[in-house]
SERO-4910 file (N, C-alpha, C, O; in steps of 0.05 Angstrom, whole numbers):
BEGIN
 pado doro    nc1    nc2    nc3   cac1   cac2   cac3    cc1    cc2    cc3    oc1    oc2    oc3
  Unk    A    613   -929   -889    606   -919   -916    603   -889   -915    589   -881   -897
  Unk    A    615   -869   -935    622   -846   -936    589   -836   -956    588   -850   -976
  Unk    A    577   -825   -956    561   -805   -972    576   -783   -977    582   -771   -957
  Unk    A    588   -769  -1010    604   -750  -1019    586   -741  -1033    584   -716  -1034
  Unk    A    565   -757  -1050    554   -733  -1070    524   -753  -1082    524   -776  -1074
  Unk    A    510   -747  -1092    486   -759  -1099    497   -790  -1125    482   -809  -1125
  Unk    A    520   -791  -1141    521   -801  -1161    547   -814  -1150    558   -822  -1170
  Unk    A    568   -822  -1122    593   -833  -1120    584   -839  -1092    572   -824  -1077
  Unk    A    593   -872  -1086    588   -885  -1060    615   -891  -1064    626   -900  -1084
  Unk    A    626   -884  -1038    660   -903  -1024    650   -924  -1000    636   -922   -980
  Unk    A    663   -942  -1013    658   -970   -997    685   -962   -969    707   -965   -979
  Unk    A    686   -956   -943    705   -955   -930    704   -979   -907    726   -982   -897
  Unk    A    684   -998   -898    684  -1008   -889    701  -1024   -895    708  -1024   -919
  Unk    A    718  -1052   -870    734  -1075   -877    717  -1103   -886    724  -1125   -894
  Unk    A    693  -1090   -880    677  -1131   -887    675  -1126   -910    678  -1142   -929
  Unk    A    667  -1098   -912    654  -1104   -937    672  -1099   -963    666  -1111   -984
  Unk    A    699  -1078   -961    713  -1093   -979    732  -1115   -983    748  -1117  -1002
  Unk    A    727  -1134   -960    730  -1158   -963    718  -1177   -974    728  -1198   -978
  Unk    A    688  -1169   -981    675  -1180   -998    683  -1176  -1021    690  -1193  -1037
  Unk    A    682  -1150  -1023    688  -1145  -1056    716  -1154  -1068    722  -1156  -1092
  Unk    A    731  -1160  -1049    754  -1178  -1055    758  -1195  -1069    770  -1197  -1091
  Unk    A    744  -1214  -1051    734  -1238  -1046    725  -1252  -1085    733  -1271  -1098
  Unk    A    704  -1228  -1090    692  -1237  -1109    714  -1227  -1135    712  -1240  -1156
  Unk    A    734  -1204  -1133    756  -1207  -1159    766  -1217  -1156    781  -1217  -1175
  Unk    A    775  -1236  -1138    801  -1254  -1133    787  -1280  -1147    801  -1291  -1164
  Unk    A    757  -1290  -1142    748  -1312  -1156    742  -1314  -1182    739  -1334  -1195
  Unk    A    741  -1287  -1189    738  -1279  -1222    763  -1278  -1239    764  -1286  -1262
  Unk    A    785  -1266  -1222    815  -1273  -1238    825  -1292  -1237    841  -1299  -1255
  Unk    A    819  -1312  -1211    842  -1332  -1205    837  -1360  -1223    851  -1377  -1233
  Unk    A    811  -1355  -1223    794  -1385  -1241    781  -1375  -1267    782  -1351  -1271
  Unk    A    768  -1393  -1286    754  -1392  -1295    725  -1391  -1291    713  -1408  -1278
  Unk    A    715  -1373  -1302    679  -1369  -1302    665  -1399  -1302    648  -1408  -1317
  Unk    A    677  -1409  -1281    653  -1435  -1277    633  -1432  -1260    630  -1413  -1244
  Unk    A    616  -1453  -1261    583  -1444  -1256    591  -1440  -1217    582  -1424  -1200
  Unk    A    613  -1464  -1215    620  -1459  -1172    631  -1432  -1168    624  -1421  -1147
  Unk    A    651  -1417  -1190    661  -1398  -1182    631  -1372  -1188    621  -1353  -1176
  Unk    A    628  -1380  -1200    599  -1351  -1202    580  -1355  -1188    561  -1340  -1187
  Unk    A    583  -1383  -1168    553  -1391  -1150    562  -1374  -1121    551  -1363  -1102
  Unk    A    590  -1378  -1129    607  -1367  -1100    605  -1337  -1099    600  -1325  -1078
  Unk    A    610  -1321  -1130    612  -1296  -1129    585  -1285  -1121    586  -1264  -1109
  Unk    A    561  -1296  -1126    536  -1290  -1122    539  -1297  -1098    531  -1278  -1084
  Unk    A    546  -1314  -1085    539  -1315  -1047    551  -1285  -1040    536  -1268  -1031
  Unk    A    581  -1282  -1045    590  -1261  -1039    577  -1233  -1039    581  -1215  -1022
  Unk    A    560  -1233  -1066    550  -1201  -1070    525  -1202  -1053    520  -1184  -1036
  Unk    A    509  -1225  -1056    481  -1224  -1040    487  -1213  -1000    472  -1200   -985
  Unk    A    513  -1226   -996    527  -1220   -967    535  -1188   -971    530  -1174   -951
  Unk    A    545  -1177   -992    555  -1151   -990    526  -1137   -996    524  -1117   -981
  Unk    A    508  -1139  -1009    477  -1129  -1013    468  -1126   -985    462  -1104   -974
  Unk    A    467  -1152   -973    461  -1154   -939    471  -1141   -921    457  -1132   -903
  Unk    A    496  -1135   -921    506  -1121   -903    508  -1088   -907    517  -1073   -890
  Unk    A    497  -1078   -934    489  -1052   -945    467  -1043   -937    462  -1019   -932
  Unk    A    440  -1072   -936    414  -1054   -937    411  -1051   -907    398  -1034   -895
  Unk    A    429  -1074   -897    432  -1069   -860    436  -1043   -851    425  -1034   -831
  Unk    A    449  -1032   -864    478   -993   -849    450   -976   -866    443   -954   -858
  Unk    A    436   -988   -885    412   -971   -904    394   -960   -877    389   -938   -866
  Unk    A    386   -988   -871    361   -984   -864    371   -986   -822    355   -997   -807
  Unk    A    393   -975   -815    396   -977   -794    390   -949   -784    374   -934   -795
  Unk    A    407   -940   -757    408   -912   -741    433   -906   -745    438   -887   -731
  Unk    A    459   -914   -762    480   -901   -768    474   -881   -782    458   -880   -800
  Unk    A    492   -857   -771    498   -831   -784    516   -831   -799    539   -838   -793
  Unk    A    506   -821   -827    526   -826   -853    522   -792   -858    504   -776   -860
  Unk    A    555   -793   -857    566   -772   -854    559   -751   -888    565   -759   -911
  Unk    A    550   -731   -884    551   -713   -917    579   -695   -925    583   -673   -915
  Unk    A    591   -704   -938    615   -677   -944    598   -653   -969    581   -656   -985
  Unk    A    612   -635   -961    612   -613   -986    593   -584   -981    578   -592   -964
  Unk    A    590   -568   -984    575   -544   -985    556   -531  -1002    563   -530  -1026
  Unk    A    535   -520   -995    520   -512  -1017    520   -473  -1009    514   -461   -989
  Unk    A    528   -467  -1027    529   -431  -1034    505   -425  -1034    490   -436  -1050
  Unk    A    494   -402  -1011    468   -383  -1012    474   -357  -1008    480   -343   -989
  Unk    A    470   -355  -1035    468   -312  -1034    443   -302  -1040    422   -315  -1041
  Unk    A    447   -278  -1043    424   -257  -1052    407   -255  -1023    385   -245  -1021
  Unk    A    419   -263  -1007    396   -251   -977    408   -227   -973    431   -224   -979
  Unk    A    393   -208   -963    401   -174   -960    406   -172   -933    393   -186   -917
  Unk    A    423   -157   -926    453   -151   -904    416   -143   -876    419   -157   -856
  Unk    A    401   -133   -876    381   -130   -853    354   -133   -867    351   -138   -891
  Unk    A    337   -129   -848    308   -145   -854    290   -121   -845    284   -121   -821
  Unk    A    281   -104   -858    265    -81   -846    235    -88   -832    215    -96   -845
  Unk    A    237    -79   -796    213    -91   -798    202    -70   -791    219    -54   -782
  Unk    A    180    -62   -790    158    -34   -784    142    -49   -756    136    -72   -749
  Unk    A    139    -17   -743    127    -27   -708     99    -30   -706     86    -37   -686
  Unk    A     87    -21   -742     63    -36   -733     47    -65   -740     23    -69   -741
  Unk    A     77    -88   -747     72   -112   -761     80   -122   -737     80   -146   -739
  Unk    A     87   -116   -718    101   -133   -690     75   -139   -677     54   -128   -684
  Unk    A     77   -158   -656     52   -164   -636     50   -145   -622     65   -126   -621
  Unk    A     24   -149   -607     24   -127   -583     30   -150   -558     25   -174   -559
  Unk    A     43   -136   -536     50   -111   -530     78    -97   -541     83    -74   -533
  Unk    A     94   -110   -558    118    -97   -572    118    -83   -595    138    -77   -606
  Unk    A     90    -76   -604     84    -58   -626     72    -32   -612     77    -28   -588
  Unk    A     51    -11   -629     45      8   -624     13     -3   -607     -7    -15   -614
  Unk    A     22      9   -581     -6      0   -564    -25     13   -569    -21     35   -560
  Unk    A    -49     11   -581    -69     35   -584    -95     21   -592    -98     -2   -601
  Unk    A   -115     41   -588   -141     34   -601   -152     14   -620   -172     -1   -623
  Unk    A   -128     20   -633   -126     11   -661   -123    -20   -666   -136    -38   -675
  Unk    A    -94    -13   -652    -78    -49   -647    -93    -64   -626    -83    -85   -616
  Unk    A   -119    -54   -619   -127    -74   -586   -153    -82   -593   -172    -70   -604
  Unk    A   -149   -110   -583   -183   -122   -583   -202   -125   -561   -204   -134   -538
  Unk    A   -220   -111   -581   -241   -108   -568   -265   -125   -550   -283   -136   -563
  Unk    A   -265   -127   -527   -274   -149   -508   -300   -139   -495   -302   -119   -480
  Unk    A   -318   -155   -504   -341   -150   -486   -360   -171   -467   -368   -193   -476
  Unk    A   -365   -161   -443   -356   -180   -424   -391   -189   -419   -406   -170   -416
  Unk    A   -403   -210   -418   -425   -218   -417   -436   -210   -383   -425   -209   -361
  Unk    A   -468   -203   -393   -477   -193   -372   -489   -198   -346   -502   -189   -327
  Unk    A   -474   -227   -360   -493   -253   -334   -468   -270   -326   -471   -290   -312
  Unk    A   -440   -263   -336   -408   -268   -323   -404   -280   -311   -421   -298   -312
  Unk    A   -383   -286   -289   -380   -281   -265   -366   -250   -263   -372   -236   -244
  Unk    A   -354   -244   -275   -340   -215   -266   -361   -193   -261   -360   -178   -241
  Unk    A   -387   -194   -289   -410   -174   -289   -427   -177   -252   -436   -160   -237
  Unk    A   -425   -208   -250   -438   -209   -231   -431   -205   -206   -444   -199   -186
  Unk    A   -412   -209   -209   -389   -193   -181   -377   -167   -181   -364   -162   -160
  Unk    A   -378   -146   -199   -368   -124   -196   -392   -111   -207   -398    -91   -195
  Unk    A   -410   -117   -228   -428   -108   -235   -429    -88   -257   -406    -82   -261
  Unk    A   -448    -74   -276   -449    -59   -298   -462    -30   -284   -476    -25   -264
  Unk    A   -447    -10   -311   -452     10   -299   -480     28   -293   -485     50   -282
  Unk    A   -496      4   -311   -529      4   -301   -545     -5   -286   -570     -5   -285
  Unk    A   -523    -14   -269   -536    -28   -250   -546     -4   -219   -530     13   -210
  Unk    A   -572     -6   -209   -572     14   -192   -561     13   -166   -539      3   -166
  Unk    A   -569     20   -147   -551     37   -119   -567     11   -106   -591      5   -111
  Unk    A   -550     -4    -88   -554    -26    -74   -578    -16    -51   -575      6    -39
  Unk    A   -598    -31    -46   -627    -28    -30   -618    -37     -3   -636    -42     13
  Unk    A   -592    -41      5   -587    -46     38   -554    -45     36   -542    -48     15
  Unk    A   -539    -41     63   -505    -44     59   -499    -73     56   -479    -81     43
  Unk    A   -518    -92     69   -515   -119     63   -522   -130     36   -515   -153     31
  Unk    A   -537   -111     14   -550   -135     -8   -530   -147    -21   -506   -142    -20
  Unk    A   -541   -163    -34   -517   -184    -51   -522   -174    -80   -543   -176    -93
  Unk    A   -503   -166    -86   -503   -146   -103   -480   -139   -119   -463   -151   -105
  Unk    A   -463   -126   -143   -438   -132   -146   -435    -95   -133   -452    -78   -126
  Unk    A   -403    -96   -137   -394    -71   -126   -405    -54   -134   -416    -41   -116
  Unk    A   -410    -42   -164   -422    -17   -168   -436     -4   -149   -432     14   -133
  Unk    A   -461    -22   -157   -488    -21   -133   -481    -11   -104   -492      7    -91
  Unk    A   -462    -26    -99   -453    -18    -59   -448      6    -68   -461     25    -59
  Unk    A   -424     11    -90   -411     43    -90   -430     58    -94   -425     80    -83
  Unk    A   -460     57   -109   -466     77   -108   -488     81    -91   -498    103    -94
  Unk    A   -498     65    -75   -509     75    -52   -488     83    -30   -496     99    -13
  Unk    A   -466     75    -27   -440     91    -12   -443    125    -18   -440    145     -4
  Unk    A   -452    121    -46   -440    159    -64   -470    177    -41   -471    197    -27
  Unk    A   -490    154    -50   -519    167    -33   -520    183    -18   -527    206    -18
  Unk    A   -505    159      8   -506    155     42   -484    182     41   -492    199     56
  Unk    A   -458    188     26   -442    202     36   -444    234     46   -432    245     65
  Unk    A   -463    245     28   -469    268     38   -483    277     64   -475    297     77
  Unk    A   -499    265     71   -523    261     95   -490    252    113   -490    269    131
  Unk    A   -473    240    115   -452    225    137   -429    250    140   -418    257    161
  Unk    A   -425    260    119   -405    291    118   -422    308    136   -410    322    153
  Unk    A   -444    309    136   -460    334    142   -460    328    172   -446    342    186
  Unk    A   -474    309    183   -474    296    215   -438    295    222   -433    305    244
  Unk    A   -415    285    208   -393    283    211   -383    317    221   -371    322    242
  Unk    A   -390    334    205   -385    356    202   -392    374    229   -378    390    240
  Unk    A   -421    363    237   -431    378    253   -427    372    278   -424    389    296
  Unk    A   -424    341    283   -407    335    305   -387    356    319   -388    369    340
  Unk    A   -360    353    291   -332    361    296   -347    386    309   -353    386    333
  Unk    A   -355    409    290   -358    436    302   -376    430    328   -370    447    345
  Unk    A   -393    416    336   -411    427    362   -376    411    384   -365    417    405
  Unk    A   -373    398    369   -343    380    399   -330    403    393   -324    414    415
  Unk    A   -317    423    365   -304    438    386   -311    461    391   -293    477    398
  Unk    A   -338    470    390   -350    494    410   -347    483    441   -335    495    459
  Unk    A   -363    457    443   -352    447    479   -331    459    482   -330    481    492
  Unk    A   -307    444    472   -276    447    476   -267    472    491   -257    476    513
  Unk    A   -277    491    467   -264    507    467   -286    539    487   -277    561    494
  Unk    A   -314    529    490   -329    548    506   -328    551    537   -322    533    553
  Unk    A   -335    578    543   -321    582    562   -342    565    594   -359    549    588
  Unk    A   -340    570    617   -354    544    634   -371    573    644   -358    594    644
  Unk    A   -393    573    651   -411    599    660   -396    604    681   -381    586    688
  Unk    A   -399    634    697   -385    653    715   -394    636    734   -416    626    732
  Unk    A   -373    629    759   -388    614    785   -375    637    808   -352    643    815
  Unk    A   -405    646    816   -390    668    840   -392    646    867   -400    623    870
  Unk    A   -380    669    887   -371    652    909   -384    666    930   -393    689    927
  Unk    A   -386    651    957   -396    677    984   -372    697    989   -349    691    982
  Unk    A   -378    723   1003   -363    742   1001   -347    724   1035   -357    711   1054
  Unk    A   -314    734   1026   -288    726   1044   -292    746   1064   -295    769   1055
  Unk    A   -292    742   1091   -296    759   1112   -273    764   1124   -261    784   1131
  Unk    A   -267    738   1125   -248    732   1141   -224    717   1126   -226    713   1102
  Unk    A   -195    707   1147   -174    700   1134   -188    663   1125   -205    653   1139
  Unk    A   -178    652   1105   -192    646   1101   -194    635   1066   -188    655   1053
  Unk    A   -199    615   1051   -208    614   1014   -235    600   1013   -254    593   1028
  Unk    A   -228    601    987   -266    606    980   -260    565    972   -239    553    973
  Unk    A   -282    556    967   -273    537    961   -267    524    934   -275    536    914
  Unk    A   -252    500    932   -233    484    910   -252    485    891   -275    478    896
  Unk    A   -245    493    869   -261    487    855   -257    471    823   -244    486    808
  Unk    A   -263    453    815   -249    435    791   -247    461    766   -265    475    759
  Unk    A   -216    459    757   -212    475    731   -202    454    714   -188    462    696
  Unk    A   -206    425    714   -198    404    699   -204    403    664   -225    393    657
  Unk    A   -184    413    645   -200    415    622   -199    436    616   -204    439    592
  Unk    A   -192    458    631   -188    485    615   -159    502    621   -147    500    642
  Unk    A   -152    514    607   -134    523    607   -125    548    609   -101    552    612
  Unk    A   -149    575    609   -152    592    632   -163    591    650   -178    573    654
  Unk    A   -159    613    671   -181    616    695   -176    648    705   -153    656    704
  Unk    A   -191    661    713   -199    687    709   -211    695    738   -236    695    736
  Unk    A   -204    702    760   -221    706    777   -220    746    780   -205    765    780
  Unk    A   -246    739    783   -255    772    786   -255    778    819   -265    758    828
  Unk    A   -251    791    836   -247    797    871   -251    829    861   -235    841    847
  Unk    A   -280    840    872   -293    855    889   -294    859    908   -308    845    922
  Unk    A   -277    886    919   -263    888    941   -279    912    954   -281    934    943
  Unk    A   -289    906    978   -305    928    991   -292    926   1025   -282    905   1035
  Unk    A   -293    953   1039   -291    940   1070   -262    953   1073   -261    968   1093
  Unk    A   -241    952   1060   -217    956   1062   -200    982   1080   -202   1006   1077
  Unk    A   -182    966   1100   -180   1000   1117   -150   1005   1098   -148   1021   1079
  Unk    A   -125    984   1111   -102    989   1108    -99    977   1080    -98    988   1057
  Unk    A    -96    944   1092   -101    935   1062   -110    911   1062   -121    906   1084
  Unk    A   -109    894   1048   -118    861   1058    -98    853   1032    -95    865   1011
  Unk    A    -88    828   1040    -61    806   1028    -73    781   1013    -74    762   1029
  Unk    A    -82    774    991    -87    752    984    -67    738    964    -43    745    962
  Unk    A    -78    717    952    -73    701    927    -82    682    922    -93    670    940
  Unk    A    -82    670    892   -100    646    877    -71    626    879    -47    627    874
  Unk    A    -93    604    890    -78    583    893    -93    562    875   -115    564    865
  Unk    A    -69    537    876    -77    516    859    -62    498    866    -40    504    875
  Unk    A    -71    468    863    -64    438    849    -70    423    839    -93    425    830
  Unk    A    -60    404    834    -56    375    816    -81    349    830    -99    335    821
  Unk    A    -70    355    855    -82    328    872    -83    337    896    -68    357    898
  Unk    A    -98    328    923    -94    332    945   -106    350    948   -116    365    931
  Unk    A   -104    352    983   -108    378    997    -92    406   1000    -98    429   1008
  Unk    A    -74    396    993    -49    422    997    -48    430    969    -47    418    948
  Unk    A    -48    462    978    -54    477    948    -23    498    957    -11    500    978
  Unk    A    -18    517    921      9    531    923      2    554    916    -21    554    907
  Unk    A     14    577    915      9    604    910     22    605    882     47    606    881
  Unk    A      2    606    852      0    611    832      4    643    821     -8    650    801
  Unk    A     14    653    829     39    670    825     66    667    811     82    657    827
  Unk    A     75    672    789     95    662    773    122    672    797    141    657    797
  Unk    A    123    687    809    146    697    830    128    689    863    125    708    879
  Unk    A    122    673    868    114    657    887    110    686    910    122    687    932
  Unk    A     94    703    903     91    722    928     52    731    931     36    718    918
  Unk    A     45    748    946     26    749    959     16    782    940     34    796    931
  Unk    A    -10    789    935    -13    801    927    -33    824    934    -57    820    929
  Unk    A    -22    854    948    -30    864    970    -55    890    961    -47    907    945
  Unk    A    -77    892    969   -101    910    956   -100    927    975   -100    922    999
  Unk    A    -98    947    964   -102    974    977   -130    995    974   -133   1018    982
  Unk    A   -151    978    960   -167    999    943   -197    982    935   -199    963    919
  Unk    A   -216    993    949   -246    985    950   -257    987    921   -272   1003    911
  Unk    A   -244    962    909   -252    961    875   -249    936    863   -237    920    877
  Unk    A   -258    927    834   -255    902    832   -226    897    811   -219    911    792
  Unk    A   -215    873    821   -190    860    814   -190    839    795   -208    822    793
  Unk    A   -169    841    781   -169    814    763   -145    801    767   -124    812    766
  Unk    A   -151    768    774   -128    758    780   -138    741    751   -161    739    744
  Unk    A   -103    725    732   -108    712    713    -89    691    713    -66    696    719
  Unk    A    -95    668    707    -73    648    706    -81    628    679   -104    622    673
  Unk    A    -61    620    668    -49    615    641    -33    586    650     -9    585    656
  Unk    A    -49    563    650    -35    535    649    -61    511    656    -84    512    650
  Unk    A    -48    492    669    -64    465    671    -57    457    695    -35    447    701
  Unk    A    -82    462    712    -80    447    731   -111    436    742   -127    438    723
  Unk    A   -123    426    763   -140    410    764   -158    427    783   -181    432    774
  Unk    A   -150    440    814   -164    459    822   -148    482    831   -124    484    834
  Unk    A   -170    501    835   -162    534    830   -175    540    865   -188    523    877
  Unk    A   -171    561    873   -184    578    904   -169    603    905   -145    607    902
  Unk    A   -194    624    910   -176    651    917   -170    642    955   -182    623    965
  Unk    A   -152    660    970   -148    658    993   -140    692   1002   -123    708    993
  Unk    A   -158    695   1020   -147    715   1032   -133    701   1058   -143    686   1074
  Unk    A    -94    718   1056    -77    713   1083    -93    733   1099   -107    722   1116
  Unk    A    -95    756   1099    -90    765   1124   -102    799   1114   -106    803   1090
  Unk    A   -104    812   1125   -104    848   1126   -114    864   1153   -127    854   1171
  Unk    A   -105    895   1149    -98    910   1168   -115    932   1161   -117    945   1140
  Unk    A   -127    933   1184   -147    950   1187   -179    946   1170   -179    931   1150
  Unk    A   -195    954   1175   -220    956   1165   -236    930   1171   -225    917   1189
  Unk    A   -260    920   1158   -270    894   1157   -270    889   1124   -290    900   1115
  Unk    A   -254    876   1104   -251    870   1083   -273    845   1078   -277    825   1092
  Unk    A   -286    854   1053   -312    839   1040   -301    828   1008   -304    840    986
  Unk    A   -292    808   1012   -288    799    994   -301    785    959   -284    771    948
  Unk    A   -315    788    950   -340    775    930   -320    762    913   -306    780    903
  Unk    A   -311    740    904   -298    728    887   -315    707    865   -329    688    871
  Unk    A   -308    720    834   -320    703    809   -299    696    797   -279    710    793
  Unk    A   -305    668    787   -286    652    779   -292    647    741   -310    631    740
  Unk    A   -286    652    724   -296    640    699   -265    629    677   -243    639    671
  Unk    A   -274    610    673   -250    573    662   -258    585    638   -279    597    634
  Unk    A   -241    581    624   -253    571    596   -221    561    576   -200    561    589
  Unk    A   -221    555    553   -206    546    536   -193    575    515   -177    571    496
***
């Protein structure tokens, strides 16, 4: 069965215009007797039946035809501040306002900003509180932090007090002495006694007993003159000794001071 319009039903089915057949064929072929109109009524009550059946079933009865809609306008103006947020204008204005109870869980875990400076680093307490006894403690911890750094690097960098030595008589060094940690060393040699000349040099090493002549041109360095000397060396090593090799003529009195520093 076709649906075309509110006021015209087409019967397309085969039963059922076989009914309707059925019932002009008994109306033309005979006369209006009471069997032939008992019959035509069985007929229509079967075609009624088999109508309110497709009525009241899940068949899809098809609609023909179209209905015309104008007068809608070609766009739809919309303004950015009738949109939701966050696709409208984000602001003061457009935002709601939330206020967060003071007995929470959030208040009670992060805390309000009246809340005071936490009474231990352990208390149970929300963050504020810790932060602002953190803000407290920080100055007093900069100041000891501070004073640390500078007294570590006055150590560092101060020099080790003058260590004199017994005067060198003979051939002969003074003894090893640790320069571990510093990175000059400075020996002063007060030279008395001297006929021709006397031959020394500052020696050094790493490890061990065997020490090297710390001289950048690996030679011996010869005094001619009853006065005091400065030997200087510029590096890292662990121990330092003046040595006198050898000299000619006189009795040479050696006094050797040693001073390290950074």
């Amino acid at each position: 069965m076709t649906l075309t319009s509110p006021s015209t039903i087409v019967i397309s089915d085969a039963t059922q215009l076989e009914r309707l057949t059925e019932i002009r064929e008994k109306l033309i072929a005979s006369p209006a007797t009471e069997s032939t109109l008992s019959d035509c009524k069985d007929f229509l009550q079967a075609l009624l039946a088999e109508l309110e059946n497709k009525a009241d079933g899940d068949e899809t009865q098809p609609i023909s035809g179209s209905v015309a809609v104008s007068n809608f306008p070609a766009t739809q103006p919309v303004s950015v501040a009738s949109l939701p947020l966050p696709l409208g204008a984000s602001n003061a204005a457009n935002s709601l306002s939330v206020t967060l109870a003071t007995d929470g869980t959030f208040a009670q875990s992060f805390g309000n900003k009246e809340d005071p400076a936490a009474a231990s680093n352990t208390a149970n307490t929300g963050f504020i509180s810790l932060f602002k006894r953190l803000l407290g403690l920080l100055p007093a911890a900069l100041t000891t932090a501070g004073r640390f750094l500078v007294d570590a690097s006055i150590a560092n960098f101060q020099d080790a007090p003058l260590q004199s030595e017994t005067a060198l008589t003979a051939v002969g060094s003074t003894p090893a002495r640790s320069v571990a940690g510093y990175k000059y060393c400075t020996y002063q040699v007060d030279a008395t006694g001297i006929g021709t000349n006397a031959i020394v040099r500052v020696e050094g090493n790493l490890t061990g007993s065997s020490f090297d002549n710390l001289n950048l041109n690996n030679v011996d360095t010869v005094l001619t003159q009853n006065k005091a000397y400065l030997f200087s060396f510029e590096g890292k090593i662990n121990n330092i000794r003046f040595t006198l090799v050898g000299f000619n003529g006189g009795s040479p009195s050696l006094t050797c001071h040693l001073l390290k520093g950074n």
